[in-house]
mmCIF file of the C-alpha atoms, coordinates in Angstrom:
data_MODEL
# 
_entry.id   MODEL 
# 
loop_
_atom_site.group_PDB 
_atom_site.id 
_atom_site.type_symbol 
_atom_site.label_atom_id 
_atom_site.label_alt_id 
_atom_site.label_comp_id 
_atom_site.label_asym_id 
_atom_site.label_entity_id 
_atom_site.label_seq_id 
_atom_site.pdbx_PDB_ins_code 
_atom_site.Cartn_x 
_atom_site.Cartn_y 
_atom_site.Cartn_z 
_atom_site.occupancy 
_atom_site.B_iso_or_equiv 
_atom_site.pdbx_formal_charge 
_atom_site.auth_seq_id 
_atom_site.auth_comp_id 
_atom_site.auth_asym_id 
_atom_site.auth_atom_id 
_atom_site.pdbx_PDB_model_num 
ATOM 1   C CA . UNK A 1 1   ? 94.143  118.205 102.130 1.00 0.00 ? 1   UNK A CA 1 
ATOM 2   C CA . UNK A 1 2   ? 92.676  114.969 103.111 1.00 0.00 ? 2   UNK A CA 1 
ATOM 3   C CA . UNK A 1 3   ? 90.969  112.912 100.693 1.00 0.00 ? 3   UNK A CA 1 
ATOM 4   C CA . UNK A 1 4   ? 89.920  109.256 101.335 1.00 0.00 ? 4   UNK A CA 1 
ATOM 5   C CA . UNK A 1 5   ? 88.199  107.338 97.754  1.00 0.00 ? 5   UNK A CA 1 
ATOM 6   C CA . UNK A 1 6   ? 86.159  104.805 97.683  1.00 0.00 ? 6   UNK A CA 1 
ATOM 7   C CA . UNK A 1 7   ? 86.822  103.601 101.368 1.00 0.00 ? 7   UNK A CA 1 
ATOM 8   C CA . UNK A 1 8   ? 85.667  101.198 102.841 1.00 0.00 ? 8   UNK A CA 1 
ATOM 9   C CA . UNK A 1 9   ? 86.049  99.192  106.061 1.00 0.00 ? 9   UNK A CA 1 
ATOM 10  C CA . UNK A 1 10  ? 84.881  96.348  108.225 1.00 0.00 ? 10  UNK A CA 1 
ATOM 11  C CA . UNK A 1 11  ? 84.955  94.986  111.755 1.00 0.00 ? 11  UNK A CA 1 
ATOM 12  C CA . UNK A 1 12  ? 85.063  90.943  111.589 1.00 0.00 ? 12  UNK A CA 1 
ATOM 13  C CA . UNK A 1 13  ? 83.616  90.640  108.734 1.00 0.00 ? 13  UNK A CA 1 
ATOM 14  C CA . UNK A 1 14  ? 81.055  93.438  109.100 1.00 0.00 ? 14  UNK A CA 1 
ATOM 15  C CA . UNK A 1 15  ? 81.121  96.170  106.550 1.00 0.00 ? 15  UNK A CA 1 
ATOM 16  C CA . UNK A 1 16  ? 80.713  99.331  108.796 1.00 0.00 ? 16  UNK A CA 1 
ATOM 17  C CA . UNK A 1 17  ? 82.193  102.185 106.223 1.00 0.00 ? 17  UNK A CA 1 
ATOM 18  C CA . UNK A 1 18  ? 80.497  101.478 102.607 1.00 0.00 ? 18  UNK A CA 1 
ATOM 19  C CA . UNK A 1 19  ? 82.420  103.522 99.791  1.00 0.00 ? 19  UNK A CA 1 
ATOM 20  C CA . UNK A 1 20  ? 82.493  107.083 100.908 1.00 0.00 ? 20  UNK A CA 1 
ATOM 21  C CA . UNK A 1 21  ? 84.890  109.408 99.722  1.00 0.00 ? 21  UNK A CA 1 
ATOM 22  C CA . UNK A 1 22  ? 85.144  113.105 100.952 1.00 0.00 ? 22  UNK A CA 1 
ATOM 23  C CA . UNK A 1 23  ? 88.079  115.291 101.539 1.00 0.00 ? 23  UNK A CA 1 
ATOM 24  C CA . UNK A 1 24  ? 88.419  118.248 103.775 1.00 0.00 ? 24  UNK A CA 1 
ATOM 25  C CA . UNK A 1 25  ? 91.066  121.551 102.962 1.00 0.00 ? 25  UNK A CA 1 
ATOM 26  C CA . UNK A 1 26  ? 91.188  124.542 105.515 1.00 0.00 ? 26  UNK A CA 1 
ATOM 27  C CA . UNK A 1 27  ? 87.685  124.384 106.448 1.00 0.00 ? 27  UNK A CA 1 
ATOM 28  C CA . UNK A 1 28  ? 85.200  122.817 109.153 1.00 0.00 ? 28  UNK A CA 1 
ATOM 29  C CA . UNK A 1 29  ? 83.288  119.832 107.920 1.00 0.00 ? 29  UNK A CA 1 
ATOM 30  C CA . UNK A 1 30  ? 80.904  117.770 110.281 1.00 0.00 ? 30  UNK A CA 1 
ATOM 31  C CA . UNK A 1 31  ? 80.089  114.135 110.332 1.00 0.00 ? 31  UNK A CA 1 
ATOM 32  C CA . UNK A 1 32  ? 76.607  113.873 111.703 1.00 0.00 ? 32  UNK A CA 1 
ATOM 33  C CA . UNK A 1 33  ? 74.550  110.578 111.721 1.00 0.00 ? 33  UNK A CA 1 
ATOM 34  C CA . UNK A 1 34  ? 73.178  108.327 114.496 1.00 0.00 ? 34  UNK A CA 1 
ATOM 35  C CA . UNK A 1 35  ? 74.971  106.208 116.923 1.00 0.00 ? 35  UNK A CA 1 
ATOM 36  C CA . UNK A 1 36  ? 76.946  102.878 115.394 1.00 0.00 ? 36  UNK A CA 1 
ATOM 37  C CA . UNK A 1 37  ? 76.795  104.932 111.584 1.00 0.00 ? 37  UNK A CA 1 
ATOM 38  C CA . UNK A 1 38  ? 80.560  104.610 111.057 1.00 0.00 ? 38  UNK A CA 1 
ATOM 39  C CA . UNK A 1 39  ? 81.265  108.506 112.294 1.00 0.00 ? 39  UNK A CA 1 
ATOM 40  C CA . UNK A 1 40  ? 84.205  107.819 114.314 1.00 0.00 ? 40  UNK A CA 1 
ATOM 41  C CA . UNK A 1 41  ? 85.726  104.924 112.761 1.00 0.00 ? 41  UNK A CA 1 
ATOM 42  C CA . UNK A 1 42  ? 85.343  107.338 109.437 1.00 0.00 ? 42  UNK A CA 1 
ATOM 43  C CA . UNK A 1 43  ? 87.622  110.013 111.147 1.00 0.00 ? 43  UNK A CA 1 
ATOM 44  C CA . UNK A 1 44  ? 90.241  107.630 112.056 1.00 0.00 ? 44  UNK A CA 1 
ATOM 45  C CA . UNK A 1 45  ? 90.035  106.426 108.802 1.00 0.00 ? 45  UNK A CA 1 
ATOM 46  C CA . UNK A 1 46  ? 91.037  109.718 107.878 1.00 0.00 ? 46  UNK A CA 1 
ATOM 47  C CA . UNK A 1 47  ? 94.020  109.748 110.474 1.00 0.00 ? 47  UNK A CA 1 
ATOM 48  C CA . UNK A 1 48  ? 95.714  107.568 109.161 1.00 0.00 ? 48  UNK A CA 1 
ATOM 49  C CA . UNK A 1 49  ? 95.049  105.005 112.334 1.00 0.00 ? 49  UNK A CA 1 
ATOM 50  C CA . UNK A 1 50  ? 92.648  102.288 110.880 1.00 0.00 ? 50  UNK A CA 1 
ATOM 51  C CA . UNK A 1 51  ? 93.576  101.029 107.221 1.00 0.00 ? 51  UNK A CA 1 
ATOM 52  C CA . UNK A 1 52  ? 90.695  100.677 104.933 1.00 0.00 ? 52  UNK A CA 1 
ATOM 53  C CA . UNK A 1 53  ? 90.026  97.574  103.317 1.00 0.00 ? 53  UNK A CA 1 
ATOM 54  C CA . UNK A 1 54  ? 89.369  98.674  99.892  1.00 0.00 ? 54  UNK A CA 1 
ATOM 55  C CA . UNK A 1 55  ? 89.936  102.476 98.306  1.00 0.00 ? 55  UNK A CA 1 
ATOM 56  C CA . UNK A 1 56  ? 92.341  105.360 99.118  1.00 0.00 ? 56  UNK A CA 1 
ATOM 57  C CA . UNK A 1 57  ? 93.406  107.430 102.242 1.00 0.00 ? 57  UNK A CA 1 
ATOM 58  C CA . UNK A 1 58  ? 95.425  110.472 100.600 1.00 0.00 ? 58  UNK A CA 1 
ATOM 59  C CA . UNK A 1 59  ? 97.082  113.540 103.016 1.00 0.00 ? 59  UNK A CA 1 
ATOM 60  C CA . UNK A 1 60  ? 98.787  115.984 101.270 1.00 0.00 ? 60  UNK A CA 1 
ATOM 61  C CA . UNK A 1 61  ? 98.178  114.005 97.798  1.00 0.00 ? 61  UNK A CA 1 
ATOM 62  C CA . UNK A 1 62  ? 99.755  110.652 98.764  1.00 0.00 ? 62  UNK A CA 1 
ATOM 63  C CA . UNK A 1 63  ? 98.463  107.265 99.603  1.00 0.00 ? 63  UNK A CA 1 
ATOM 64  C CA . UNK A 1 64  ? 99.815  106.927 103.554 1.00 0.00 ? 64  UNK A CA 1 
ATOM 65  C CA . UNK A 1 65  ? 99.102  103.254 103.081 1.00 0.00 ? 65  UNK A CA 1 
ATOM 66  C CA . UNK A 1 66  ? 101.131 102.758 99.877  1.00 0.00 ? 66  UNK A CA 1 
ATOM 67  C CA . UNK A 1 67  ? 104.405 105.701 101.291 1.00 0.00 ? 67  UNK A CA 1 
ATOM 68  C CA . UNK A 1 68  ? 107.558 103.477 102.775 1.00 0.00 ? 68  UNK A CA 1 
ATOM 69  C CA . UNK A 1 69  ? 106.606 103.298 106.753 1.00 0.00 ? 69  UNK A CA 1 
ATOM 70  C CA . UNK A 1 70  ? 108.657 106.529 107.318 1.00 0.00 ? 70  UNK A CA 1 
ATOM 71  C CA . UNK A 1 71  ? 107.214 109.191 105.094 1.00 0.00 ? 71  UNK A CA 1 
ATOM 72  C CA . UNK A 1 72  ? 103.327 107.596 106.457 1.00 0.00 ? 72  UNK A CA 1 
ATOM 73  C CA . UNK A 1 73  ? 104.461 108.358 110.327 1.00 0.00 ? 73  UNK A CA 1 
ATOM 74  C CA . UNK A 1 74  ? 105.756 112.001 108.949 1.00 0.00 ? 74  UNK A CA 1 
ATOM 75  C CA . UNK A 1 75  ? 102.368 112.904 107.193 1.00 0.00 ? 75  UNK A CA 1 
ATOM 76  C CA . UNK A 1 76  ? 100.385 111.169 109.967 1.00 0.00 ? 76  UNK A CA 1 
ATOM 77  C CA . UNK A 1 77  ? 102.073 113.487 112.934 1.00 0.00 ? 77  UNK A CA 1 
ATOM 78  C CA . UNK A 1 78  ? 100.344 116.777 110.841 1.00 0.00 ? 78  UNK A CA 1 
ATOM 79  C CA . UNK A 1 79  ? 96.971  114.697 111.871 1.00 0.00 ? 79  UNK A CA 1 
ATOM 80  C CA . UNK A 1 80  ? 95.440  114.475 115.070 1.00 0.00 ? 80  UNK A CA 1 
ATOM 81  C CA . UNK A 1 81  ? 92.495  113.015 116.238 1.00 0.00 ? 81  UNK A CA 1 
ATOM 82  C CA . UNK A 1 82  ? 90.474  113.456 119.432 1.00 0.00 ? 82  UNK A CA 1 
ATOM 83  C CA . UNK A 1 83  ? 88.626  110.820 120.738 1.00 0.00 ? 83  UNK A CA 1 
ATOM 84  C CA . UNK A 1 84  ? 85.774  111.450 122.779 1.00 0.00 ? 84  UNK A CA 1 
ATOM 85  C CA . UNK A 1 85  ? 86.538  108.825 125.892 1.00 0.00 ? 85  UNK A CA 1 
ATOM 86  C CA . UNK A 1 86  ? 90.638  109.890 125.794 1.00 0.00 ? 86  UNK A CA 1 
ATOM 87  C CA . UNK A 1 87  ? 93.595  108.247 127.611 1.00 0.00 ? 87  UNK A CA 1 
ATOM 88  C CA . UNK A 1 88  ? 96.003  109.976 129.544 1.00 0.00 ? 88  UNK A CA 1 
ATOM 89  C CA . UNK A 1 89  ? 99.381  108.939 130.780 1.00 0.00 ? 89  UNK A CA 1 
ATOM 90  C CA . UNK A 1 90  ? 100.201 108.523 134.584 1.00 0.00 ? 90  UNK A CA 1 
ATOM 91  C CA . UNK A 1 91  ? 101.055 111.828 136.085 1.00 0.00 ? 91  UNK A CA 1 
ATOM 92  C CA . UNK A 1 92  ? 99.733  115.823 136.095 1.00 0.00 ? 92  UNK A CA 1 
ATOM 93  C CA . UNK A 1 93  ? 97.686  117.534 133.646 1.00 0.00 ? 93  UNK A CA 1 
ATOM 94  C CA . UNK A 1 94  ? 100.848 119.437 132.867 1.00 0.00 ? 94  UNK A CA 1 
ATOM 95  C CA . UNK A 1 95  ? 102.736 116.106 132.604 1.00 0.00 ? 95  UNK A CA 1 
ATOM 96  C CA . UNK A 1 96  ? 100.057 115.059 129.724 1.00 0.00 ? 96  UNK A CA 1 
ATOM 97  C CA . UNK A 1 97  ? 100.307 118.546 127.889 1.00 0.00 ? 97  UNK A CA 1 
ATOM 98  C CA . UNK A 1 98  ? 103.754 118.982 127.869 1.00 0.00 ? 98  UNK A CA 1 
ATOM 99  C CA . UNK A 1 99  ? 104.759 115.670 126.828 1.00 0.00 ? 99  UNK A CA 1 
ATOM 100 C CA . UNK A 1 100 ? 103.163 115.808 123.592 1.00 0.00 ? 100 UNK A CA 1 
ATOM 101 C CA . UNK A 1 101 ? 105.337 118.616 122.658 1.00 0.00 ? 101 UNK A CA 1 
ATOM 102 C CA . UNK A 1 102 ? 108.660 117.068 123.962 1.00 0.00 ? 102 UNK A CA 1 
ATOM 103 C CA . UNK A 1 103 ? 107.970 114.348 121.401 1.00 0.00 ? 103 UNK A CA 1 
ATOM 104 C CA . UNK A 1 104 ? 108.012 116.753 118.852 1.00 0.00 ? 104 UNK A CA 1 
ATOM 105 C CA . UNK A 1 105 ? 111.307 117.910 120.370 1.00 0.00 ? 105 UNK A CA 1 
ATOM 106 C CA . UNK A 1 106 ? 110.639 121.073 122.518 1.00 0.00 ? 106 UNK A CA 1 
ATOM 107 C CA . UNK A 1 107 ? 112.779 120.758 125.590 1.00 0.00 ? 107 UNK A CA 1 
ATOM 108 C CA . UNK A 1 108 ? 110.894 120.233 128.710 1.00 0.00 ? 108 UNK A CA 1 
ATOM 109 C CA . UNK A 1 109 ? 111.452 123.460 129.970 1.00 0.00 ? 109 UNK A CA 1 
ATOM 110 C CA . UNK A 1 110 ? 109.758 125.074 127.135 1.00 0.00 ? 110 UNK A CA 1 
ATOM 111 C CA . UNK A 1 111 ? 107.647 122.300 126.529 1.00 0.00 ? 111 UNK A CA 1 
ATOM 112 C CA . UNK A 1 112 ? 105.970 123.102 129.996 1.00 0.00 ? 112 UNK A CA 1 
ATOM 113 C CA . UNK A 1 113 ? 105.833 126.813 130.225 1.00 0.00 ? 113 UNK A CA 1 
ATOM 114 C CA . UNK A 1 114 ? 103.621 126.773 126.881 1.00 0.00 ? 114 UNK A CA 1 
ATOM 115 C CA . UNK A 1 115 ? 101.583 124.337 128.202 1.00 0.00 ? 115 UNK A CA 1 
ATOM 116 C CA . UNK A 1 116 ? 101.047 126.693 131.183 1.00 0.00 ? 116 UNK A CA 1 
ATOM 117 C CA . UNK A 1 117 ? 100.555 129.449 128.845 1.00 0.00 ? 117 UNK A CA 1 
ATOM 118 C CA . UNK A 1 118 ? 98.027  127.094 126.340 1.00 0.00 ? 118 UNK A CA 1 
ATOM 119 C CA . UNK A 1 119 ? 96.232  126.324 129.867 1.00 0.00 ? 119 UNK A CA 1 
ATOM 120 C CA . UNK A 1 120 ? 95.383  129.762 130.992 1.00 0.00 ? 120 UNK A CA 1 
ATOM 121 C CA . UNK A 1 121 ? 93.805  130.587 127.936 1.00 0.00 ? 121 UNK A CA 1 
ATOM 122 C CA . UNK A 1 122 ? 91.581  127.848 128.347 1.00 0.00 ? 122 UNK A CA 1 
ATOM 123 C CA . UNK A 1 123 ? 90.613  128.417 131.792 1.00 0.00 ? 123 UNK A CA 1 
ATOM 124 C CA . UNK A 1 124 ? 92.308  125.134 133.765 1.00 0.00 ? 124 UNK A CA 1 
ATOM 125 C CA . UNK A 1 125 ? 95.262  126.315 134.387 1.00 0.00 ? 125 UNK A CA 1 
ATOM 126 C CA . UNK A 1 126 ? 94.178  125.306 137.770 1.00 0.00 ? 126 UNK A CA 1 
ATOM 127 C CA . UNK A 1 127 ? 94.021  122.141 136.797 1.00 0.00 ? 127 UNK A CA 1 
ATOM 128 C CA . UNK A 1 128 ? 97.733  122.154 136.201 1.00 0.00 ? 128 UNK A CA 1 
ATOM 129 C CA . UNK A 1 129 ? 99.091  119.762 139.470 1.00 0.00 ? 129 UNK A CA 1 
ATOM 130 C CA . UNK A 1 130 ? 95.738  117.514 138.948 1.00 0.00 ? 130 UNK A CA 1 
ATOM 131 C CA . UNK A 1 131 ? 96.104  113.878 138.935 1.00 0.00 ? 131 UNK A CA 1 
ATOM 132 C CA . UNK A 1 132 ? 95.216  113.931 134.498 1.00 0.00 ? 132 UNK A CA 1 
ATOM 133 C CA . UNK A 1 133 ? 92.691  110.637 135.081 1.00 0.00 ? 133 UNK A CA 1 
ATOM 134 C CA . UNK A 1 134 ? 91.082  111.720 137.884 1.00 0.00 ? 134 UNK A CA 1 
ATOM 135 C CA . UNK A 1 135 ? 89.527  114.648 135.979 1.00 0.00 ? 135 UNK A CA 1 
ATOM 136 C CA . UNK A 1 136 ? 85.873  115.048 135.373 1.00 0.00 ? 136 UNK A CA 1 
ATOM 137 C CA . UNK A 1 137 ? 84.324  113.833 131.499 1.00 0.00 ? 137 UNK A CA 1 
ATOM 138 C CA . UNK A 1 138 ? 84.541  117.615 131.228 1.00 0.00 ? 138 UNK A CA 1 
ATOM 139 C CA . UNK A 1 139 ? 87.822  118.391 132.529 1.00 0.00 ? 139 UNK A CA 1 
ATOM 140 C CA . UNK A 1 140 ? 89.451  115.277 130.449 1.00 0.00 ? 140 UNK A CA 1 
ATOM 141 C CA . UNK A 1 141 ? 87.131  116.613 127.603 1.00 0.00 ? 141 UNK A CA 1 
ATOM 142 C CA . UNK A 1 142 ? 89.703  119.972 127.629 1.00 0.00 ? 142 UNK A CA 1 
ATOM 143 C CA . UNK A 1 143 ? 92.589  118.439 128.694 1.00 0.00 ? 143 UNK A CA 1 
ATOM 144 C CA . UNK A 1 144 ? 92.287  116.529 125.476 1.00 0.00 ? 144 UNK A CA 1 
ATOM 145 C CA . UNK A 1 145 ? 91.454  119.394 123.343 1.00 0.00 ? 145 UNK A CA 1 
ATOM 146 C CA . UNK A 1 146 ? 94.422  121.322 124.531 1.00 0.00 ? 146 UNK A CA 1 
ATOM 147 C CA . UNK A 1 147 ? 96.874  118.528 123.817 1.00 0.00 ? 147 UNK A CA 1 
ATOM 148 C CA . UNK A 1 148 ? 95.800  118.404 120.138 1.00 0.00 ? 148 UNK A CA 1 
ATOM 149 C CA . UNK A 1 149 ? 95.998  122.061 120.069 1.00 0.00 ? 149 UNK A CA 1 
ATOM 150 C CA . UNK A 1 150 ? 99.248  122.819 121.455 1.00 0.00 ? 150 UNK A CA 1 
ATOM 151 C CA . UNK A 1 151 ? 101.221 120.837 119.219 1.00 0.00 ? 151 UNK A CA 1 
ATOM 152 C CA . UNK A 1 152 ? 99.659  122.779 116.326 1.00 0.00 ? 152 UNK A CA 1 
ATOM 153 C CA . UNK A 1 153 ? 98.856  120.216 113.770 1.00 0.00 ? 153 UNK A CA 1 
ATOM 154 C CA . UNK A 1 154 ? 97.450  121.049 110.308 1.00 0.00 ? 154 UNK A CA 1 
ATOM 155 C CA . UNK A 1 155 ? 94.317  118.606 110.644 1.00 0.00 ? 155 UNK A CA 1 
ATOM 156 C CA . UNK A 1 156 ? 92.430  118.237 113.771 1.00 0.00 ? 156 UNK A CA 1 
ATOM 157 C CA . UNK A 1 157 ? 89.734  115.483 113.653 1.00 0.00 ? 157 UNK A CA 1 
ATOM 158 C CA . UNK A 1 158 ? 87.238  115.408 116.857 1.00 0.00 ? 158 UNK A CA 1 
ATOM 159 C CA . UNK A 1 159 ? 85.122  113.660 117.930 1.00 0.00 ? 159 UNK A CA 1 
ATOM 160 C CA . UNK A 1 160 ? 82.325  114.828 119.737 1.00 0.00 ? 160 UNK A CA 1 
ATOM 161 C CA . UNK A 1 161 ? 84.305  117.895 121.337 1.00 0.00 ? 161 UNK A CA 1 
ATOM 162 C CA . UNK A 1 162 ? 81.735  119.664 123.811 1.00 0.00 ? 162 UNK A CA 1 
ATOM 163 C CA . UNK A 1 163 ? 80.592  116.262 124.791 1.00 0.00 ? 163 UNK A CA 1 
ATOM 164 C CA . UNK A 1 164 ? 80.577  116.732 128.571 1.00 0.00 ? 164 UNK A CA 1 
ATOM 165 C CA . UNK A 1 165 ? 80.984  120.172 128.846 1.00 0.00 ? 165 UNK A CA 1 
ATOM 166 C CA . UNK A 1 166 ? 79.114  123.265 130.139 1.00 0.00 ? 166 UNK A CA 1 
ATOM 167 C CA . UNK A 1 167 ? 77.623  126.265 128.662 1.00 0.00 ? 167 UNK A CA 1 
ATOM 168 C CA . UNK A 1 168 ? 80.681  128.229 129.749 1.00 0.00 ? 168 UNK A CA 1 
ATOM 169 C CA . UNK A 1 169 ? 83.384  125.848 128.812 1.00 0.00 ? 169 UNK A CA 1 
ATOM 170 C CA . UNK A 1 170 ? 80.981  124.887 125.517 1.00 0.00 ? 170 UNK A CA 1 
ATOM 171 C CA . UNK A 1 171 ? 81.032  128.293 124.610 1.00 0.00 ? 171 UNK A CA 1 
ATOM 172 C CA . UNK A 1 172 ? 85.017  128.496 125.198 1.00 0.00 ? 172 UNK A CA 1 
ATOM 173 C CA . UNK A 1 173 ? 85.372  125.560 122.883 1.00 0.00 ? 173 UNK A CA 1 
ATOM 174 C CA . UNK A 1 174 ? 83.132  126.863 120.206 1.00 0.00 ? 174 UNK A CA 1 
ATOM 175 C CA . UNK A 1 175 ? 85.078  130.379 119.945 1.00 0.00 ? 175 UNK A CA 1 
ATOM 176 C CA . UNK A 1 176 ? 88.408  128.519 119.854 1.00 0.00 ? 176 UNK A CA 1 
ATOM 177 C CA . UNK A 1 177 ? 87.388  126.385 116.651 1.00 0.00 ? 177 UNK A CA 1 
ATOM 178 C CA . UNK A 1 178 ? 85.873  129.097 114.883 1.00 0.00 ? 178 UNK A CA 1 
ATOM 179 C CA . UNK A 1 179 ? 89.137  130.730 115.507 1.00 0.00 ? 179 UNK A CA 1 
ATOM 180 C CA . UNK A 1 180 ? 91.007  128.133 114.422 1.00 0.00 ? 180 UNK A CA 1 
ATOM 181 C CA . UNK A 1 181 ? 88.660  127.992 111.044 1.00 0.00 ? 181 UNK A CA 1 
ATOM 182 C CA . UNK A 1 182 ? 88.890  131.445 110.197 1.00 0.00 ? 182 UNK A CA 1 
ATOM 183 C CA . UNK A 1 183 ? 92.871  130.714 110.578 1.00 0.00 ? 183 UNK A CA 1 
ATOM 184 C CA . UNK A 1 184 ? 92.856  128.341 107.903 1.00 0.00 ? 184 UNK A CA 1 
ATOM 185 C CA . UNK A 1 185 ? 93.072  125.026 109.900 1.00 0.00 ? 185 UNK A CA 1 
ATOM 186 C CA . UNK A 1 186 ? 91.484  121.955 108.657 1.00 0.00 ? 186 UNK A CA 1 
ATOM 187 C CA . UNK A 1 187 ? 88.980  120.979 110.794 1.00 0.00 ? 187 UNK A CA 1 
ATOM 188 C CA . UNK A 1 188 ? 86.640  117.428 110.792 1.00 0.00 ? 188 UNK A CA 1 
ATOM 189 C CA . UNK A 1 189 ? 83.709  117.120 113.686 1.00 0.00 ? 189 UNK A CA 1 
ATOM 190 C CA . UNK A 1 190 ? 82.050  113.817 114.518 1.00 0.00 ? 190 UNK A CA 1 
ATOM 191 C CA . UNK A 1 191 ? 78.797  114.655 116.458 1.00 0.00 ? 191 UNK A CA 1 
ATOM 192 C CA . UNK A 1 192 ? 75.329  114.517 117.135 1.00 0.00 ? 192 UNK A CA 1 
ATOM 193 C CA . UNK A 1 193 ? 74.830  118.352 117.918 1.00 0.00 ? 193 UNK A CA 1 
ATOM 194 C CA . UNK A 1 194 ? 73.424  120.185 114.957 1.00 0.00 ? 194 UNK A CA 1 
ATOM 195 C CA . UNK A 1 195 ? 74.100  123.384 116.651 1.00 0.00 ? 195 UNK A CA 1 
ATOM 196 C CA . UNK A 1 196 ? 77.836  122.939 116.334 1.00 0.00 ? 196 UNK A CA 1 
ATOM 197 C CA . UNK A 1 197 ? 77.520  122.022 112.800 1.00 0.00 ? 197 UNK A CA 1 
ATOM 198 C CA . UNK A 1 198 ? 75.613  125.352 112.369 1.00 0.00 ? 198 UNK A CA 1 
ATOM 199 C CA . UNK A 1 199 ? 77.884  127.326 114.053 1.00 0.00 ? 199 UNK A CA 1 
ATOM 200 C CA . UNK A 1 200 ? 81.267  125.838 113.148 1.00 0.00 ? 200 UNK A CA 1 
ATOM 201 C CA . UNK A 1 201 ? 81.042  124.181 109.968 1.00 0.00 ? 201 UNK A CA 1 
ATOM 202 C CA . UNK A 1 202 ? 80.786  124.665 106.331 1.00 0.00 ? 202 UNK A CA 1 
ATOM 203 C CA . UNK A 1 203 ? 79.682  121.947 105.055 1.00 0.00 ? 203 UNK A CA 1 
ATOM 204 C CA . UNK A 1 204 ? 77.994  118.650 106.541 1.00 0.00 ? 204 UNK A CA 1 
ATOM 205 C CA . UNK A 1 205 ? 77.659  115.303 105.693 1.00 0.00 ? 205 UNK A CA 1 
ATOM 206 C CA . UNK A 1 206 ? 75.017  112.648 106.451 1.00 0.00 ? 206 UNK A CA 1 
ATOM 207 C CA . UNK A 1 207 ? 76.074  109.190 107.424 1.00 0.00 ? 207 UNK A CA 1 
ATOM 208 C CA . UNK A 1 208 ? 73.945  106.554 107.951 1.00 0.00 ? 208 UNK A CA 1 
ATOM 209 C CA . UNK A 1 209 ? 74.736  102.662 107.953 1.00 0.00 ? 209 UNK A CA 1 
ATOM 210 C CA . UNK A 1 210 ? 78.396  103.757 106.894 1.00 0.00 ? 210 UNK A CA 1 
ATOM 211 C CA . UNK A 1 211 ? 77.068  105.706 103.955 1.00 0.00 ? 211 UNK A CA 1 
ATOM 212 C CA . UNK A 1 212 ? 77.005  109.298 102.745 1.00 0.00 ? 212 UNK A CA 1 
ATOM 213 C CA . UNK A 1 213 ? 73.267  109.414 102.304 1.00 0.00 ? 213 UNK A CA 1 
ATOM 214 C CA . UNK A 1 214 ? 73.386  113.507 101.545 1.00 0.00 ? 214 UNK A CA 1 
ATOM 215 C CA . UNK A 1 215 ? 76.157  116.355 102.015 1.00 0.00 ? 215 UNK A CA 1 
ATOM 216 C CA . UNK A 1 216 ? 74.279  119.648 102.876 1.00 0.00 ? 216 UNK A CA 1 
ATOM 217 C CA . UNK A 1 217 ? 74.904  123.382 104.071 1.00 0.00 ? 217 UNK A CA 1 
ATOM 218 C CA . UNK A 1 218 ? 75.044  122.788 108.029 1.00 0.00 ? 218 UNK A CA 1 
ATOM 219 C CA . UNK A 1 219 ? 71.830  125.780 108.195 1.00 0.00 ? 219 UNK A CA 1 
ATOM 220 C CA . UNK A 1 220 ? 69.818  122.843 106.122 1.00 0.00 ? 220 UNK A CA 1 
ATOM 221 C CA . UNK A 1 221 ? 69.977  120.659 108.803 1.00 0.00 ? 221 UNK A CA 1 
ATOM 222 C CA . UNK A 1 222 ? 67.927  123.105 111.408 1.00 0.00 ? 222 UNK A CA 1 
ATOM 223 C CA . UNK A 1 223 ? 65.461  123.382 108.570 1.00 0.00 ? 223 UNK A CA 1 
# 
């Protein structure tokens, strides 16, 4: 589980997150709220990449912030958060996939052949040779996706994931994270589109001006 208590955080002297606390187990939550309400600085918050200036950020039951610097890094790898404008390293789409599991020590030969494997199943695997930043907001959009996937973590923080893409690919996207739910994975969602809520999620929560104003049944919202 993630928990955070109490959090909150600012940007030069700007309070942007005001006390929230939430926690997510093996289940979907979303994050919905307009545009500048704190929604993605709340998820990395959560990952363990922006400290909080007051309260608690707890993964598996322990403060990262307070662990010695090597137990934080160790919790913080079983997180992963995908932004919605990503970065990709010089070099192939394969390049970027299979990197992030030779970090994690899979050899490169098997490092690359499931990232082959992970790409079919998406549907780029013609992607594969592609220069990985001269892809489309769509194609990056799945590149990014599969990364965080294929290195299997046990919380998966997005934000805004079918940003960008088509009906098709949406709909690809949308069957692979109710998969992924039903399998037990902890999953947090950052977005303006109610529909994924609705479909996805069990539980949503309201932010506005860096608050929880409400946390509601996703099917409220469409009401």
């Amino acid at each position: 589980m993630i928990e955070i208590r109490n959090v909150y955080f600012s940007y030069d002297k700007e309070i942007v997150i005001k006390g929230i606390s939430l926690s997510i187990g093996k289940e979907c939550i979303a994050l919905i709220g307009p545009n500048g309400a704190g929604k993605t600085t709340l998820l990395k918050i959560m990952a363990g990449i922006y400290q909080p200036s007051k309260g608690e950020v707890l993964i598996e039951g322990r403060d990262i912030w307070k662990l010695p610097e090597k137990e934080a890094i160790k919790l913080r790898r079983r997180v992963v958060y995908v932004h919605e404008n990503p970065i990709f390293l010089r070099g192939s789409v394969l390049d970027n996939l299979a990197f992030g599991l030779e970090l994690r020590g899979v050899s490169r030969g098997d490092a690359r052949t499931r990232a082959i494997e992970f790409m079919k199943e998406l549907g780029i695997a013609d992607l594969a040779d592609k220069d990985a930043r001269s892809l489309s907001a769509g194609q990056a959009q799945l590149l990014a996706l599969a990364r965080a996937l294929l290195v299997e973590p046990s919380y998966l923080l997005l934000d805004e994931p079918l940003a960008n893409l088509d009906w098709k690919r949406r709909n690809t996207v949308l069957s692979m994270l109710n998969e992924l739910r039903d399998s037990g994975k902890a999953i947090a969602i950052a977005t303006h589109d109610t529909l994924l809520a609705v479909k996805t999620c069990s539980k949503a929560y309201i932010i506005e001006d860096g608050r929880v104003v409400s946390e509601v049944d996703p099917s409220e919202i469409l009401k």
